[in-house]
Steps between C-alpha positions, in 0.01 A plus 500: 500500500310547829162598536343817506480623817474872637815750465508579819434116669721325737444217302633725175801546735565102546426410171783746337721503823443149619736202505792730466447799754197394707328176636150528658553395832084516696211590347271614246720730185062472395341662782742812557415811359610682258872609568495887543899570572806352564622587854825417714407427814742738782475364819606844680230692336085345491434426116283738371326273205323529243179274430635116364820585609774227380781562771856423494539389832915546524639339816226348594650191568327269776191342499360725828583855313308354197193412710544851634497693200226287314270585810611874431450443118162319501415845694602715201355272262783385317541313197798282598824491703867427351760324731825369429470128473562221570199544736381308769161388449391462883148477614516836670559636089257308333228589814571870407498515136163345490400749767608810375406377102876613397697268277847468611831450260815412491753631316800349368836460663757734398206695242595878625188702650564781283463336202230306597327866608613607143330202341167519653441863431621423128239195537201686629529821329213593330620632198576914428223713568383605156418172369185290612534162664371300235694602263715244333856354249454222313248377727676571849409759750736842356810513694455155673873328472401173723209440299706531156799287635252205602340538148865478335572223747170314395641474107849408564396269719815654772536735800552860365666831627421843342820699598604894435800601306724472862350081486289622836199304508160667411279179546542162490216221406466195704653178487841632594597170700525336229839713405756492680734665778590813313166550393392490864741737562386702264138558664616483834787790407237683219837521308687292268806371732842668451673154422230362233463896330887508438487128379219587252703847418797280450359275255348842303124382590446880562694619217258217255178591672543890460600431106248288445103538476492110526517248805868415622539103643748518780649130594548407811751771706696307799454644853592357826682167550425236212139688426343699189225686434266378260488617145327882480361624165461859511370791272522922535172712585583774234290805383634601196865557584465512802547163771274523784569175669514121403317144553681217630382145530640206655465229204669118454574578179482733155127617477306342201458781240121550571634550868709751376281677303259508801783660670584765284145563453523511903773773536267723260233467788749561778584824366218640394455452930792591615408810277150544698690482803749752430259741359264434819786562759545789318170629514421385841833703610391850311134481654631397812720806519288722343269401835744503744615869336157629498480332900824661602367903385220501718317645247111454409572180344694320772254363718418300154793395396556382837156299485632381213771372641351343800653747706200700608389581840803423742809621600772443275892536527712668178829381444703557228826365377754688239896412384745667748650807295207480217488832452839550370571404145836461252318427160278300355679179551462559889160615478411226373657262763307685692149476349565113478574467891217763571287206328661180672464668851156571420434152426639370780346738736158443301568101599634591847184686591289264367629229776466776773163543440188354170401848446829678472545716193839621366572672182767682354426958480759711392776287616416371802294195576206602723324234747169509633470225831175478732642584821231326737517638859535851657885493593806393380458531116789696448733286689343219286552642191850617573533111590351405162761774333809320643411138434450612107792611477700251747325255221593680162881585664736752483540475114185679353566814767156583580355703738155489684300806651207426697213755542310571863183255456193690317122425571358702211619604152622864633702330735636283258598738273749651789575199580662437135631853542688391835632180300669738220641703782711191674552340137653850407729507831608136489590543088713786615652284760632199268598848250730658721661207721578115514217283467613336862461808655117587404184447537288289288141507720355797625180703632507868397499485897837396505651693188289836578808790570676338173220520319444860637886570402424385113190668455664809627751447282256463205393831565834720514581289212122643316630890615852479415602594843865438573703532797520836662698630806769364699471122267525744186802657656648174599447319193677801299788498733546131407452494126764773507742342711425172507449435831231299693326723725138427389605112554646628865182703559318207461644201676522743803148550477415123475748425762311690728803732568689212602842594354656197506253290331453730172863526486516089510211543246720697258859317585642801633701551833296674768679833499476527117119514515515787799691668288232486182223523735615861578608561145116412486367717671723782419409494111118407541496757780311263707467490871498164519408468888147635360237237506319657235813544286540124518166437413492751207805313384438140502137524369681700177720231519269244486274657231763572234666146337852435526749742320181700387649743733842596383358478126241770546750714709758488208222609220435783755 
């Protein structure tokens, strides 16, 4: 088991993440300061950082741009910098890292960034905001995984994994070179990979270690060439009925049976933390929201809650994020699909923020996940955050559907209050959008700027809708005329209008021969009674046909 060392230490970090992630590569893990965030370092955009900084210095991959952005980290104060490695230990490196005090790391070949992002935050975080630090499990900081696998790792005497129902990796204790490849793998990926999970699925290890409230042995699975893993002996996390995860360790042979009683004893531990963590996420999400509500009213409390959320005194930019077509629901089975993608893109955005910038806060309201950013600077905020909008969602893909609004940037709590009121606006607009046409063909990021006459047109809409109004005039007369006869004169009416007159473009538009749609054009204007070379007349007619849906038309006209 390592030694005790501060939560929040770089040397923490190495002890827990060492070996298999990250190898010190100059100077002192002692002499840094505490680490205060974890930051990815964008070389378009000048880090804003938070004291102790630990940055993830992606693409940062010669020995000149590290000396350049230690000299711009020792500045900021930061904790430590991450490259990809191997590194090359030059003079010029070494000469800055002792100058600017800030330890530099490598991390592993082919270990992803985001995972390693994923893994720090996990690492450092401080536990939910209810409970006190020094509270503790079985002797263990509450909530602290790394600490509890080197413990289990310390009585088997073997490298241990604490994994989550899906076999992704929660924390991992050290000594993990002394397993082998797919065990590697397994850190390096933070999942169990595909090959060796439907080996061990084949052979019914999952099947055995759900059934069972005692350890499983696993012998030796082969992988690549002429090699095999080593032998695993495994047990489930349960509580109660319930299987929160699992521990794996990489063993010669059968345990001893006071091993495996120490291991059974050892899943009892595990979940009574994996427990604390779950209930501290959950209470750390509700007060965060609850903040980042009371924030978002502008009302006597928000200045506050924003304090409270390290917010306070800046400029901030609101974005929000909602599924495309949300507002619609078939049941409960879809509303529920819903509510469970609402949450996943709220994560994700939540994580997503948190690399744009350390003080970020998201949160899911009401169905939409709100974000708070700093926006540092006088211009170009919006731009930026429209920027931020499309790289969430060019990361999460096409498949979850969202949307993002972004608000005009807010100095003060009344300002962000419209600002969140501007968000709802485009998220309303763009929601419509995905509603009424192909995905392909609509927008997914938008100021209220950009969406303002269609959000006009709904809100409009909202409010004939609130007085009952229905058509009236020549569009009542038309749509009679057609319900009667079944003809399409409110459909010619229209794709004349948003032709622009242009005859031979609405008739294209409606698959007719030119000479067909003269002739309902007149038939047009003869029933509605319109003079149709009236601007006004046009107007009155398109904005009615904008503000009443699709086939509301004819339907009122026929209970009339």
């Amino acid at each position: 088991m390592t030694g005790l060392r501060p939560r929040a230490s770089l040397g923490r970090v190495l002890d827990d993440l060492g070996a298999t992630l990250l190898d010190l590569v100059a100077g002192d893990v002692d002499g840094t300061p505490e680490i205060g965030g974890v930051v990815i370092h964008d070389p378009m955009d000048a880090p804003v950082l938070p004291g102790g900084a630990l940055v993830l210095g992606v693409g940062v991959d010669t020995p000149a741009r590290v000396v350049d952005l230690l000299g711009v980290l020792g500045e900021q104060r930061a904790a430590g910098l991450v490259v990809r490695g191997p590194v090359q230990p030059t003079d010029a490196v070494a000469d800055a890292v002792a100058a600017t005090g800030v330890a530099l790391l490598a991390l592993s070949p082919g270990a992803p960034w985001a995972h390693l992002a994923s893994m720090l935050r996990s690492l450092l975080a401080e536990g939910d905001l209810a409970v006190g630090g020094a509270e503790s499990l079985g002797g263990l900081p509450s909530g602290d995984l790394f600490a509890v696998a080197n413990a289990i790792a310390s009585l088997l005497d073997a490298p241990v994994t604490i994994e989550d129902r899906s076999s992704r990796v929660l924390a991992f204790s050290g000594r993990q070179d002394e397993a082998d490849p797919s065990r590697v793998e397994t850190i390096l990926g933070r999942q169990v990979p595909e090959r060796y999970a439907r080996a061990l699925a084949e052979q019914g290890v999952f099947r055995d270690l759900h059934r069972s409230d005692r350890p499983v042995f696993v012998t030796p699975i082969p992988m690549d060439g002429d090699t095999f893993t080593r032998p695993r002996v495994a047990v489930a996390v349960r509580a109660g009925d319930e299987v929160l995860g699992s521990i794996w360790a990489a063993v010669p042979g059968p345990l001893s049976e006071e091993r495996t009683e120490a291991l059974c004893d050892a899943a009892k531990l595990v979940a009574l933390h994996l427990l604390r963590v779950r209930a501290g996420a959950d209470v750390q999400r509700r007060l965060r929201a609850d903040l980042l509500s009371t924030a978002l009213e502008g009302g006597v409390r928000a200045r506050e809650a924003l304090d409270r959320l390290g917010l306070g005194g800046q400029q901030l930019m609101v974005l929000g994020v909602a599924v495309a077509g949300s507002d619609v629901g078939d049941g409960d089975t879809d509303d529920a699909v819903v509510a469970h993608e609402r949450e996943r893109l709220s994560d994700a955005f939540a994580v997503h923020l948190g690399a744009v910038h350390p003080k970020a806060a998201a949160a899911l309201i009401g169905g939409v996940a709100y974000g708070l950013v700093p926006a540092p600077g006088a211009g170009g905020a919006e731009e930026r955050a429209v920027r931020i909008g499309r790289e969430f969602l060019d990361r999460v893909g096409d498949r979850r559907g969202g949307v993002v609004g972004v608000g005009p940037a807010a100095g003060d709590v009344a300002a962000l209050a419209r600002s969140r009121q501007c968000v709802d606006r485009a998220l309303r607009v763009l929601r419509d959008e995905h509603g009424q046409r192909d995905r392909d063909g609509a927008r997914r990021v938008a100021r209220l700027a950009d969406v303002h006459f269609e959000a006009l047109v709904l809100e409009m809409r909202d409010l004939m809708a609130a007085r009952g109004e229905r058509p009236e005039g020549a569009l009542a007369r038309l749509a009679a005329y057609d319900a009667q006869h079944r003809t399409n004169l409110v459909e010619t009416l229209q794709a004349w209008l948003e032709a622009f007159g242009d005859v031979v473009a609405a008739a294209e538009a409606l698959f007719v021969h030119p000479n067909t749609f003269r002739y309902r054009l007149r038939r047009v204007a003869e029933v509605g009674e319109m003079d149709l070379a009236d601007p006004d007349v046009r107007f009155g007619a398109l904005l009615q046909l904008r503000l009443v849906p699709p086939g509301a038309a004819g339907t009122d006209a026929e209970e009339g």
